[in-house]
N, C-alpha and C positions, 0 to 999 in steps of 0.2 A: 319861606320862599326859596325857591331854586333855580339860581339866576342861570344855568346852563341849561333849564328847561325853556326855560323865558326867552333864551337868545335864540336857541331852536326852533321855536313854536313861530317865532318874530321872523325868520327867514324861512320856516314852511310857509306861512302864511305870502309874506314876500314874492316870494316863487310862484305865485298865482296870478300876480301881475306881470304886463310887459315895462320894464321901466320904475322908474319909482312915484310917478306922479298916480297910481295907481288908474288912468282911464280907460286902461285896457287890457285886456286878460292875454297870462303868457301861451303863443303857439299851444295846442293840445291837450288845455284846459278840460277837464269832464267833470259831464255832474256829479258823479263818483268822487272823483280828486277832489271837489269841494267839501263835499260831504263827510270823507273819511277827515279834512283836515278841520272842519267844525265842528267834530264829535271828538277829534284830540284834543280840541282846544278846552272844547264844556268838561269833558272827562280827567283834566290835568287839575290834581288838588295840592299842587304847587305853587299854584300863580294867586295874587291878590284880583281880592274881587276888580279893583281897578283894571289892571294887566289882562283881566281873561275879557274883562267889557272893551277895551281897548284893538284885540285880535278879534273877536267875535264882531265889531263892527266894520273890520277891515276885511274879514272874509262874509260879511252881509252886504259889504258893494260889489267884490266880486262875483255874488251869485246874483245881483243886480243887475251885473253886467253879462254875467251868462243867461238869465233869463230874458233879455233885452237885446241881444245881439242882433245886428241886421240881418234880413230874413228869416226871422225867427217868426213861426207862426204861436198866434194867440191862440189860449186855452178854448175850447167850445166852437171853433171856427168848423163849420161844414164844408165840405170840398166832395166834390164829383167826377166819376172818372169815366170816360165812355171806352169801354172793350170790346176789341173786335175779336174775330175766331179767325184761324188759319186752319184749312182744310189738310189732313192729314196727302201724305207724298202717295199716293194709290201706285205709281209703278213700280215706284224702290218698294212699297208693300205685296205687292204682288210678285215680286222675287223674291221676297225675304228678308229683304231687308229695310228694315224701317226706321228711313234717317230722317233725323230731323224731329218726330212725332213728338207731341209734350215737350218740347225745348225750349219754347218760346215761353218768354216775359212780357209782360208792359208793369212799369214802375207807375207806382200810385204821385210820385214828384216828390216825395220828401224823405228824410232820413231822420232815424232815430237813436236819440243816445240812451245807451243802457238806461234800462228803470221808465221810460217813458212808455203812456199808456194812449194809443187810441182805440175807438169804437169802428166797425167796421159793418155795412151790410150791403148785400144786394136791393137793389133798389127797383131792378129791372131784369127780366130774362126771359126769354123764348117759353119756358117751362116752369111751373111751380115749384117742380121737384128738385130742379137744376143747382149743383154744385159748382163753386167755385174754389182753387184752392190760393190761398194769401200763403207768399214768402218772403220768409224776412232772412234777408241776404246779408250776411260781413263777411271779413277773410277768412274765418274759418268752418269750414263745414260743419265742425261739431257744435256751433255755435246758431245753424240753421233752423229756423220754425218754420212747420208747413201747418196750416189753420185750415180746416174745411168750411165754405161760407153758402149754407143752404138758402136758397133764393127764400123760402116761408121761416126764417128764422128772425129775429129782430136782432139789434145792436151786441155785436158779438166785441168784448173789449178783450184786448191786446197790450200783453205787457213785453216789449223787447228786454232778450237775455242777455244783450252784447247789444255794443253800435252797430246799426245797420240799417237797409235799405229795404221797405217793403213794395212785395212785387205782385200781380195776380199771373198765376200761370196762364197764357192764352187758351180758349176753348178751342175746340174743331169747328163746334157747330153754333152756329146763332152768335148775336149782339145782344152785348149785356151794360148795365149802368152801375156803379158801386159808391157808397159811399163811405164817406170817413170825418169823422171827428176829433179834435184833440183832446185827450181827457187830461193829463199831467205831465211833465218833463218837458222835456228840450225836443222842440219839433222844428225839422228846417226846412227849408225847399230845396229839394235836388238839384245842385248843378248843373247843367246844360249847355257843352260848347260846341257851339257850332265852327267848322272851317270854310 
């Protein structure tokens, strides 16, 4: 045994909590940060089988409590989103300049942390042919998905590359219906302050 692994592993692990009574996860916990310290812990062949059963149940309540956290939506839940279309600016297009066109979002309500997978489809559209495009928004652009969602396609699944926020780009034309499922990971409900 490698009791400077052991002390290590005992305050990674540690650092996952807020506190020591372990009932709550520290600020800016991620599924990843659990993951990678679950897999140091199974992969250290320093520790007795004791010591690693010991960590490994301390970072199993944490992901207990990450999966469990309030407003966390459950795995398989259906949710539905009604989209409207904003008609493109025709004056500013008509001189040339076209502000505004395709800039517009509506948020599906929830946010995802890396590695989390939902199901996505149109459920309604003006047109059979009709595309929709899903983006998955964080801080950094090279971090952006853009998904095309054919109204005749069935449950298109979605794996976020980064934490982030999925959005449908707004149409020009017609009202649409979309839906979405949770398939795995950490799904939350969006935010929302009003003043």
């Amino acid at each position: 045994m490698n009791l400077t692994d052991y002390v290590n592993l005992t305050e990674n692990v540690k650092s996952l909590f807020k506190g020591n009574n372990r009932n709550q996860l520290a600020l800016g916990i991620s599924e990843s940060d659990l993951q990678q310290v679950q897999q140091t812990v199974t992969g250290n062949t320093y520790l007795s089988s004791e010591q690693r059963k010991r960590l490994l149940d301390q970072v199993t309540e944490a992901i207990n409590l990450f999966n469990h956290r309030p407003s966390g939506i459950d795995n398989g839940v259906v949710k539905t989103v009604d989209v409207f279309s904003i008609a493109p600016n025709e004056a500013t297009n008509r001189e040339g300049r076209p502000m505004g066109n395709s800039m517009d979002r509506q948020a599906l309500g929830i946010t995802m942390t890396k590695g989390a997978q939902i199901q996505v489809k149109v459920t309604q559209s003006p047109k059979a042919t009709d595309t929709l495009t899903l983006d998955l928004i964080d801080s950094s652009s090279k971090n952006e998905q853009l998904i095309n969602l054919k109204s005749s396609d069935d449950w298109v699944t979605v794996t976020a590359e980064a934490d982030n926020v999925p959005y449908i780009k707004t149409p020009s034309t017609g009202s649409y219906q979309v839906q979405y499922r949770i398939v795995s990971g950490r799904i939350d409900e969006l935010p929302i302050f009003f003043t």
